[in-house]
C-alpha positions as semicolon CSV with decimal commas, in nm:
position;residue;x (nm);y (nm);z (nm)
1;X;10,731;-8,714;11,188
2;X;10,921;-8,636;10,876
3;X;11,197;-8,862;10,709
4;X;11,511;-8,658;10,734
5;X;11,783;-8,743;10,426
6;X;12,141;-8,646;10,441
7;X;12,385;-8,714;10,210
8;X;12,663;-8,529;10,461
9;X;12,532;-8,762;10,747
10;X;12,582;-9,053;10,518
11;X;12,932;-8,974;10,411
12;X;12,985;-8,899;10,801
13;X;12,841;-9,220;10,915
14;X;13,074;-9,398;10,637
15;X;13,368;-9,191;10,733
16;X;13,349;-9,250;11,139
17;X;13,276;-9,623;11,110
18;X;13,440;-9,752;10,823
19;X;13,721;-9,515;10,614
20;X;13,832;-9,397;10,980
21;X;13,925;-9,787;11,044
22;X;14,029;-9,892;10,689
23;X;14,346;-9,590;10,805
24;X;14,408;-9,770;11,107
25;X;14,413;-10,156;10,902
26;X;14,127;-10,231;11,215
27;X;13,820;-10,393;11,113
28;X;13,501;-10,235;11,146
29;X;13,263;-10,366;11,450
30;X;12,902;-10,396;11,456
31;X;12,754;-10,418;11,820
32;X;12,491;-10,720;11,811
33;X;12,278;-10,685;12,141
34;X;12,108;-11,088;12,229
35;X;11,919;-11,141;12,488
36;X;11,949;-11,546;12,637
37;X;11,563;-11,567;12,705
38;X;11,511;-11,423;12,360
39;X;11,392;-11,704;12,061
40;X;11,505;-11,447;11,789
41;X;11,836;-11,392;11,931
42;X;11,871;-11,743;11,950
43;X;11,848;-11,792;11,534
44;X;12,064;-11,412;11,494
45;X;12,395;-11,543;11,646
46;X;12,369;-11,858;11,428
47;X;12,421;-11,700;11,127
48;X;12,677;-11,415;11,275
49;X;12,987;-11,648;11,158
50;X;12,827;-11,664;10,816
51;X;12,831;-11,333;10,789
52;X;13,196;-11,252;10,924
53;X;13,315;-11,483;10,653
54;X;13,123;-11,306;10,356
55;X;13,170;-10,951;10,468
56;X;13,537;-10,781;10,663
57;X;13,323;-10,706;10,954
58;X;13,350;-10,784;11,342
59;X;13,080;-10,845;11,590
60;X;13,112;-10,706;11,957
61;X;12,842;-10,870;12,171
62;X;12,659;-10,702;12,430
63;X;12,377;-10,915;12,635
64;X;12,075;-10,821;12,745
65;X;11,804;-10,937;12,964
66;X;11,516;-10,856;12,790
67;X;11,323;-10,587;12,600
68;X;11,298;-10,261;12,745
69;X;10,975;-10,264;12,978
70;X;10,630;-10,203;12,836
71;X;10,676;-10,241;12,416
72;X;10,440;-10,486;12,439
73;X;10,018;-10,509;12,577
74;X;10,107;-10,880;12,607
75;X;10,454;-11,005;12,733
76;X;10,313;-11,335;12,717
77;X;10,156;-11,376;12,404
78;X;10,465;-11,209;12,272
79;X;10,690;-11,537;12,409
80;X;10,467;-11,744;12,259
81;X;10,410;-11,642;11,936
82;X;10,799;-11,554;11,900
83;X;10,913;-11,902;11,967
84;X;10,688;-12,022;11,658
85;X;10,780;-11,735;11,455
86;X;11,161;-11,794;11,546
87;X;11,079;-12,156;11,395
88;X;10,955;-12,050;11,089
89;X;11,305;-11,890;11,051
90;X;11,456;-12,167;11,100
91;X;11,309;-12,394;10,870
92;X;11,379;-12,048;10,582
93;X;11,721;-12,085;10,617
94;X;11,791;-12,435;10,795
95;X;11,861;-12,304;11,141
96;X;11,885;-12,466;11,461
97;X;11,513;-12,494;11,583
98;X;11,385;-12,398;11,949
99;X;11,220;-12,738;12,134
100;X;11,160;-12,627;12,463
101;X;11,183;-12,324;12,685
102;X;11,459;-12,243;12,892
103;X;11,383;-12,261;13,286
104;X;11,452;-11,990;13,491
105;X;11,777;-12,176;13,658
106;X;11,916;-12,212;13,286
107;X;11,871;-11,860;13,246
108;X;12,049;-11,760;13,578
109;X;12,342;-12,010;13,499
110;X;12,412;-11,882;13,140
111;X;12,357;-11,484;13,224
112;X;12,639;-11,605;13,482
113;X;12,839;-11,812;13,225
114;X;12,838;-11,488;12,970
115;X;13,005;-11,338;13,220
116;X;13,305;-11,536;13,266
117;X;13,376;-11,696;12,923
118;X;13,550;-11,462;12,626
119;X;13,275;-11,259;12,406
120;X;13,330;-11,510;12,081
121;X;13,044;-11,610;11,859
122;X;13,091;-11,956;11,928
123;X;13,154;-11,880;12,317
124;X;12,762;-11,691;12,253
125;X;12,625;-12,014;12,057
126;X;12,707;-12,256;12,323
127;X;12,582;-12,058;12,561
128;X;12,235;-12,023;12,344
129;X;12,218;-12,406;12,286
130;X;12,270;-12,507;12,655
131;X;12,063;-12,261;12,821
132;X;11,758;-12,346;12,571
133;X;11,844;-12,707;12,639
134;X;11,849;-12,670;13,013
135;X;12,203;-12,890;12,950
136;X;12,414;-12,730;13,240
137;X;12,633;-12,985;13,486
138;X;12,541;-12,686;13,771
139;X;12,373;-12,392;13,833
140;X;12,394;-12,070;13,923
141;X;12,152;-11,815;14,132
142;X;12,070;-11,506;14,032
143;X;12,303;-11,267;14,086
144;X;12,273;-10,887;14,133
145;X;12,628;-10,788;13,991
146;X;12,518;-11,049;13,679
147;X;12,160;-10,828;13,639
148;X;12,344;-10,497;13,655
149;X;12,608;-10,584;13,398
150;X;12,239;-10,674;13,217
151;X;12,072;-10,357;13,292
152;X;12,385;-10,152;13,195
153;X;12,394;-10,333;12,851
154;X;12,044;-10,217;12,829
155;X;12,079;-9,845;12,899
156;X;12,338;-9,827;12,637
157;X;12,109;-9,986;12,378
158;X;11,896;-9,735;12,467
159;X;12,156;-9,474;12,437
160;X;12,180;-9,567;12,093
161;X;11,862;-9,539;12,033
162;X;11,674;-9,873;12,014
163;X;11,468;-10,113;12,262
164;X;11,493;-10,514;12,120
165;X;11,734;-10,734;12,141
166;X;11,824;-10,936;11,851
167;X;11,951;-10,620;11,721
168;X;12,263;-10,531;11,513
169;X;12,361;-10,130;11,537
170;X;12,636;-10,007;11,278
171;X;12,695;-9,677;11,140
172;X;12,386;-9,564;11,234
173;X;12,121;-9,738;11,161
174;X;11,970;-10,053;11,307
175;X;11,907;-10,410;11,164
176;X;11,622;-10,585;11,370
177;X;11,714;-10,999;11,337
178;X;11,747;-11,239;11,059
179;X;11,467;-11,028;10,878
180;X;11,654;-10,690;10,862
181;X;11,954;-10,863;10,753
182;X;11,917;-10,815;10,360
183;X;11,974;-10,414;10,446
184;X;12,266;-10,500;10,626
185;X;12,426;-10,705;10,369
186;X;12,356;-10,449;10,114
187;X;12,482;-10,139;10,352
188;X;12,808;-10,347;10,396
189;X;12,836;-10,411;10,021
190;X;12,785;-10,041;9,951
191;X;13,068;-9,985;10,161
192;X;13,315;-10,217;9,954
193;X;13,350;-10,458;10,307
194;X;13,179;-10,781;10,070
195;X;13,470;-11,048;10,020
196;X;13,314;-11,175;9,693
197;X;13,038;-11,075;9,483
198;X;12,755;-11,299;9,642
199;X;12,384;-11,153;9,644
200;X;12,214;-11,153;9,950
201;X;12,153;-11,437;10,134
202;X;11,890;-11,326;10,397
203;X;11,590;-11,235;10,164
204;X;11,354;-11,507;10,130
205;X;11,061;-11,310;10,262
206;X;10,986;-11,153;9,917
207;X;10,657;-11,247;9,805
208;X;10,683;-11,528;9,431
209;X;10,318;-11,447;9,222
210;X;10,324;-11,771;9,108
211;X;10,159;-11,876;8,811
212;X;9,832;-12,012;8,832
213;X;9,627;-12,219;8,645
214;X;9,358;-12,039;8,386
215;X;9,004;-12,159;8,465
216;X;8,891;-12,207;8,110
217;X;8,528;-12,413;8,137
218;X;8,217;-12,363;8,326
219;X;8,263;-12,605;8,577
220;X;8,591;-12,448;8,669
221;X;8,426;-12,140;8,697
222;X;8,184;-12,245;8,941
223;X;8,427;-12,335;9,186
224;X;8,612;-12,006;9,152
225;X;8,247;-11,859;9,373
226;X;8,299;-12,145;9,582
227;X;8,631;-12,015;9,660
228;X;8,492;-11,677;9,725
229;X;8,348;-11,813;10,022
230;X;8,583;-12,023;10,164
231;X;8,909;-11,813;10,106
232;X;8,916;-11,554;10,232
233;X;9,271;-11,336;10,298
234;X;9,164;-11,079;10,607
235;X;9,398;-10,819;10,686
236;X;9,411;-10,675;11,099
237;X;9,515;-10,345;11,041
238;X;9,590;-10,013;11,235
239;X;9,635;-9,678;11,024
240;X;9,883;-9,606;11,292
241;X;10,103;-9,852;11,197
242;X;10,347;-9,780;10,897
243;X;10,419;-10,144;10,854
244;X;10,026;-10,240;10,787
245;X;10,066;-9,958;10,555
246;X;10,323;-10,166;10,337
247;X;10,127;-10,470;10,460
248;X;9,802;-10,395;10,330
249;X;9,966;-10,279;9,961
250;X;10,094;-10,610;9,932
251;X;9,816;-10,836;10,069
252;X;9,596;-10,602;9,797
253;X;9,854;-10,766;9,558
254;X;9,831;-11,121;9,692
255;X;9,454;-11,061;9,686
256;X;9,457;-10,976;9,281
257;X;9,676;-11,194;9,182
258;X;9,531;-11,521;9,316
259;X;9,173;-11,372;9,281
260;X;9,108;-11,417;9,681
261;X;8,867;-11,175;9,844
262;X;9,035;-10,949;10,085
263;X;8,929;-10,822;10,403
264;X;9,026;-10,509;10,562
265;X;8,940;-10,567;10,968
266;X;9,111;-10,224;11,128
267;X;9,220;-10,209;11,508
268;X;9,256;-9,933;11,738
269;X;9,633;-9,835;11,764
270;X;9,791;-10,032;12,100
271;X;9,855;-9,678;12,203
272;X;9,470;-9,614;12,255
273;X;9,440;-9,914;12,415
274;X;9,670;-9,880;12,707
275;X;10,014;-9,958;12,565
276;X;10,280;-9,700;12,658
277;X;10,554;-9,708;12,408
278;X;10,910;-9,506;12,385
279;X;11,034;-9,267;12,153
280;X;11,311;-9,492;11,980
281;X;11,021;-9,789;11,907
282;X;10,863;-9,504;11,770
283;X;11,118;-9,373;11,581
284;X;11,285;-9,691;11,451
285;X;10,946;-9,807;11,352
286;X;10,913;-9,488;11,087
287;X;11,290;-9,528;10,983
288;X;11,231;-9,922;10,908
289;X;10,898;-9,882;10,762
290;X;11,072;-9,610;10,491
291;X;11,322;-9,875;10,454
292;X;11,102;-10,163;10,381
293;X;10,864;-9,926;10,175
294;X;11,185;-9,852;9,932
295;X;11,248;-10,182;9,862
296;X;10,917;-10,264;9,766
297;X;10,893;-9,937;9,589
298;X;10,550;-9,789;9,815
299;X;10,602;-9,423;9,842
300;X;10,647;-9,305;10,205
301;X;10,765;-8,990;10,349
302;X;10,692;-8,981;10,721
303;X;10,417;-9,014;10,918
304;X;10,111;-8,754;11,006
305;X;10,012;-8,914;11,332
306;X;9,647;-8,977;11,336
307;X;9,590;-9,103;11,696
308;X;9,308;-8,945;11,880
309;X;8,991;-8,757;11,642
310;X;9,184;-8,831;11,302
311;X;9,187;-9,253;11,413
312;X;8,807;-9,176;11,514
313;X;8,721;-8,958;11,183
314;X;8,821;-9,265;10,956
315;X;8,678;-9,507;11,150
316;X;8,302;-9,315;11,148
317;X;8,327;-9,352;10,727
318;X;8,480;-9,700;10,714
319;X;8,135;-9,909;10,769
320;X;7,960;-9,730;10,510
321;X;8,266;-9,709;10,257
322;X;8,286;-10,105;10,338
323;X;7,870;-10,137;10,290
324;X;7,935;-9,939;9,931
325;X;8,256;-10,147;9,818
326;X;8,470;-9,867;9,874
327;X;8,641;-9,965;10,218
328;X;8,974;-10,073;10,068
329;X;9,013;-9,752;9,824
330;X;8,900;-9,529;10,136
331;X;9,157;-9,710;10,383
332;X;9,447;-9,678;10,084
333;X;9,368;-9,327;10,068
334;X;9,405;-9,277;10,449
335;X;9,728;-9,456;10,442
336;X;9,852;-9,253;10,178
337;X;9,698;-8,927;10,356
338;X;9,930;-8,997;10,671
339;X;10,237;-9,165;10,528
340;X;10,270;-8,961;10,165
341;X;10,093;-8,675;10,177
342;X;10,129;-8,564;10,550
343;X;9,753;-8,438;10,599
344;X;9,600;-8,437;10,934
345;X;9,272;-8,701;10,962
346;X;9,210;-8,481;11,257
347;X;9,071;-8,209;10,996
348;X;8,743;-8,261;10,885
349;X;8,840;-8,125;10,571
350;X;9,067;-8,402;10,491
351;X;8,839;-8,662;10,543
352;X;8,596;-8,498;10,389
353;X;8,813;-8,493;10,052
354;X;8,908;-8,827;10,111
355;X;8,537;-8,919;10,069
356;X;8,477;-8,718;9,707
357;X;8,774;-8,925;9,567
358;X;8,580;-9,192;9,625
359;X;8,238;-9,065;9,582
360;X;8,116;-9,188;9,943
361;X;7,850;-8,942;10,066
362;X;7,978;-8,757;10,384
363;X;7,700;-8,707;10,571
364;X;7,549;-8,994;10,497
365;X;7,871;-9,180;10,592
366;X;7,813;-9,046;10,965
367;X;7,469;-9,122;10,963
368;X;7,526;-9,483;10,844
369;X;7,792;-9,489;11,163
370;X;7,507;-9,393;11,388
371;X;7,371;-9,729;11,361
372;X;7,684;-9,905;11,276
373;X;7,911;-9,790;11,529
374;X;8,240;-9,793;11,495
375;X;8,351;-9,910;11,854
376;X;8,147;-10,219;11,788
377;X;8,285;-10,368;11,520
378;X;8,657;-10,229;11,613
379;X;8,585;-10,435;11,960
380;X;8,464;-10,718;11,742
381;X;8,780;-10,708;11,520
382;X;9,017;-10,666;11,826
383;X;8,815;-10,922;12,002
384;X;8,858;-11,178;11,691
385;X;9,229;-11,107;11,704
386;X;9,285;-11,183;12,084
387;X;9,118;-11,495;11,995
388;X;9,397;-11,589;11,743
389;X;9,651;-11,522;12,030
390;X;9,803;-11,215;11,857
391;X;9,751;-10,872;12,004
392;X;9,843;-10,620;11,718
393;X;9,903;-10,495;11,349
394;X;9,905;-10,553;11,105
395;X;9,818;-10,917;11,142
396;X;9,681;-11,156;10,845
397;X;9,472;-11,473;10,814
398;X;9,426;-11,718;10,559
399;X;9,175;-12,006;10,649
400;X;9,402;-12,165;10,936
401;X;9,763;-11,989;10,832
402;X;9,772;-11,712;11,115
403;X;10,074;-11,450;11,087
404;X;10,207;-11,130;11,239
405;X;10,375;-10,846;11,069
406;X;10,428;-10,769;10,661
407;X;10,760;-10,970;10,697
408;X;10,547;-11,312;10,728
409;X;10,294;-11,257;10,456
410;X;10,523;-11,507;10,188
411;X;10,420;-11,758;10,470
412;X;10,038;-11,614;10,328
413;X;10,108;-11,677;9,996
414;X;10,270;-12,002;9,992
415;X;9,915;-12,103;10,197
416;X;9,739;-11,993;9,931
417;X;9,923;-12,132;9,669
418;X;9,865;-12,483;9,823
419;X;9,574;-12,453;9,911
C-alpha cells in the first residue's frame, strides 16, 4: 500500500470544506462521532468548546454505539485498559477523570436522552457526566428506534471511511481523540480558521531527553551495570504494525539516551492470530502512521505487507541476529524494508540482503532457528504480553510502567527519568 500525495486533492479538500463556506459567511463543520460507553470519547467532547473558541470551526455530533465489530482480539481487555489510558489523559491536560463504569441502564437512558435534547456540546457533556455517573432521576429501556438511529450513525462513519469513535472527520482526513488533535490544530491553522496565534495545545506526548547526571567516579560506575540488570526498556513489537515502526525508532532513542538496555520482543501480527480487521482500520492506520512518522521526521512511504512467509522469513533470522547482537539493526532494517523501501520479506532474496548488511550468516541463521524456534519464543513473547493484560503492538515496559501504543511512550520516559 503506497502513500498517495496530491496537491490538487489538497486544494480540493480546502476548496469544498472551507473557501466554499468562507463565500457563503457559514462556518465550517467538523463531524465528531462519540460513542456514550466510550472512555476516550468521554475526555474528546471536553475539550471540543476549547477548541471552538481558538479556531472558527463548528462541531456536528453524531453518536455511536460502539466500534465497528471485530477491531479488536479482546473487547474486554480493550475496556479496561482504555479507561486507564483515558485517565492518563486526563491528568495531561486536567480533564475530568472516569471513576466508575457506566451500567447498562445508564447507557440505555442517555442513548435515549441524545435523542431528545438539541446536539450542543454542553447538551453532549451532560449527557457524558451523568451516564458515567449512573446520576439519572429515571430510566429508560432499550429501545430499537434509539439502536437504529445508533447503527445508522455507524454506517455513515463507515461511509466515510473510518471505524472508532472518538473520532473527528474534516476535509478529509481523520483525527483519532485528544492524541490526534495537534494535526488538527495545525490543519485548521493552515487554513487561516486560528483566532489568534496560539501554538498547539494538544501535544504533550513528545518525548523531553532530559539531562542526566554524568557518572564521573568508579563507584558511580558500578551502579550503571547494576542498572543494566534491573532496567530494562522491552519493546512488544509486530513488523506489521507501522506504528511499532515509529515506536521502536524512538524507544531506540529513549534507550541511548538514558543508557537503558533495550529489548526487542516481536509478536505475530493480530491478523495471524485470528483477528479479522476492515479495510478503513487498515487504511487509516498507514495514513496516521505517515502522519506521525513526519512529525517525528522517520522516513515512511507505504507499507509492503509482510504477513504470511515474509512475517515467517524474519522471524527464522531474528534468534540468531539477537544471539550475535545484531537483532535490533536486523529488525530496523526490516522495518525500513517494508515501510521505506517497499521490498517483499516474502523473497528470499531480500532477507537474504538484509542479512549481509549486517554480516549475520544466512544459513547459519536457519540452522540456529532449527533449535531455537521461532514459534516458541513468539508464543513466549505473546504469552508474556497477555499476562500484562494488553493484547497487541507495539506495546512497551519499563520495570512496572506498562503502556500501549508509540503515543504513551513519554509516560516511558518520565518512568525512567524517576526512576
Amino acid at each position: 500500500m503506497k502513500l498517495i500525495r496530491s496537491d490538487k486533492r489538497a486544494w480540493l479538500l480546502k476548496f469544498r470544506y472551507f473557501t466554499v463556506p468562507n463565500w457563503f459567511r457559514k462556518t465550517p463543520v467538523a463531524e465528531v462521532y462519540l460513542a456514550l460507553n466510550d472512555p476516550y470519547s468521554f475526555m474528546l467532547i471536553q475539550v471540543l468548546p476549547e477548541l471552538e473558541q481558538r479556531f472558527n470551526i463548528q462541531f456536528k455530533l453524531f453518536l455511536v454505539y460502539e466500534s465497528v465489530p471485530g477491531v479488536t482480539i479482546d473487547p474486554k481487555l480493550m475496556r479496561t485498559w482504555a479507561i486507564k489510558d483515558a485517565n492518563f489523559i486526563a491528568d495531561q491536560y486536567q480533564l475530568k477523570k472516569i471513576t466508575q463504569r457506566p451500567t447498562q441502564e445508564s447507557l440505555f437512558t442517555g442513548q435515549q436522552m441524545w435523542q431528545l435534547r438539541p446536539k450542543t456540546l454542553d447538551n453532549a457533556w451532560q449527557l457524558f457526566q451523568q451516564t458515567w455517573s449512573n446520576d439519572f432521576d429515571y430510566y429508560y429501556h432499550a429501545s430499537t428506534p434509539v439502536i437504529n438511529y445508533q447503527i445508522k450513525n455507524l454506517i455513515r462513519l463507515v461511509k466515510q471511511g473510518h471505524y472508532l469513535p472518538s473520532s473527528i472527520f474534516i476535509a478529509g482526513q481523520w483525527f483519532v481523540g485528544i492524541d490526534r488533535l495537534e494535526h488538527l490544530e495545525k490543519r485548521l491553522a493552515d487554513f487561516g480558521l486560528a483566532k489568534d496565534d496560539s501554538v498547539a495545545v494538544y501535544q504533550k506526548n513528545k518525548l523531553v531527553f532530559a539531562e542526566q547526571q554524568v557518572k564521573d567516579n568508579a563507584a558511580d560506575i558500578a551502579d550503571i551495570a547494576d542498572i543494566a540488570d534491573t532496567k530494562i526498556l522491552e519493546a512488544f513489537i509486530s513488523l506489521r504494525s507501522p506504528y511499532s515502526y515509529i515506536g521502536l525508532l524512538q524507544a531506540e532513542k529513549l534507550s541511548q539516551h538514558y543508557q537503558i538496555p533495550l529489548k526487542i520482543k516481536p509478536l505475530l501480527p493480530l491478523i495471524m492470530r485470528g483477528l479479522t480487521t476492515t479495510e478503513n482500520k487498515e487504511r487509516y492506520a498507514v495514513f496516521d502512521a505517515s502522519r506521525e512518522a513526519k512529525k517525528l521526521n522517520i522516513p515512511f512511504t507505504g507499507i509492503a505487507d509482510p504477513l504470511g512467509q515474509g512475517i515467517f522469513n524474519a522471524f527464522q533470522i531474528f534468534s540468531y541476529a539477537e544471539q550475535q547482537n545484531k537483532e535490533l539493526d536486523f529488525i530496523k532494517s526490516a522495518f525500513k524494508a517494508i515501510y521505506v523501501d517497499g521490498l517483499d520479506l516474502s523473497n528470499k532474496s531480500v532477507i537474504e540482503s538484509l542479512c549481509q548488511q549486517h554480516k549475520i550468516n544466512y544459513l547459519q541463521a536457519l540452522e540456529y532457528n532449527n533449535e531455537h524456534d521461532w514459534q516458541q519464543w513468539s508464543d513466549t513473547n505473546q504469552s508474556t504480553l497477555d499476562g500484562m493484560g494488553l493484547w497487541g503492538a507495539p506495546c512497551f515496559r519499563f520495570q512496572n510502567v506498562i503502556c500501549w501504543g508509540q503515543d504513551r511512550l513519554a509516560q516511558i520516559e518520565q518512568a525512567i527519568i524517576v526512576s
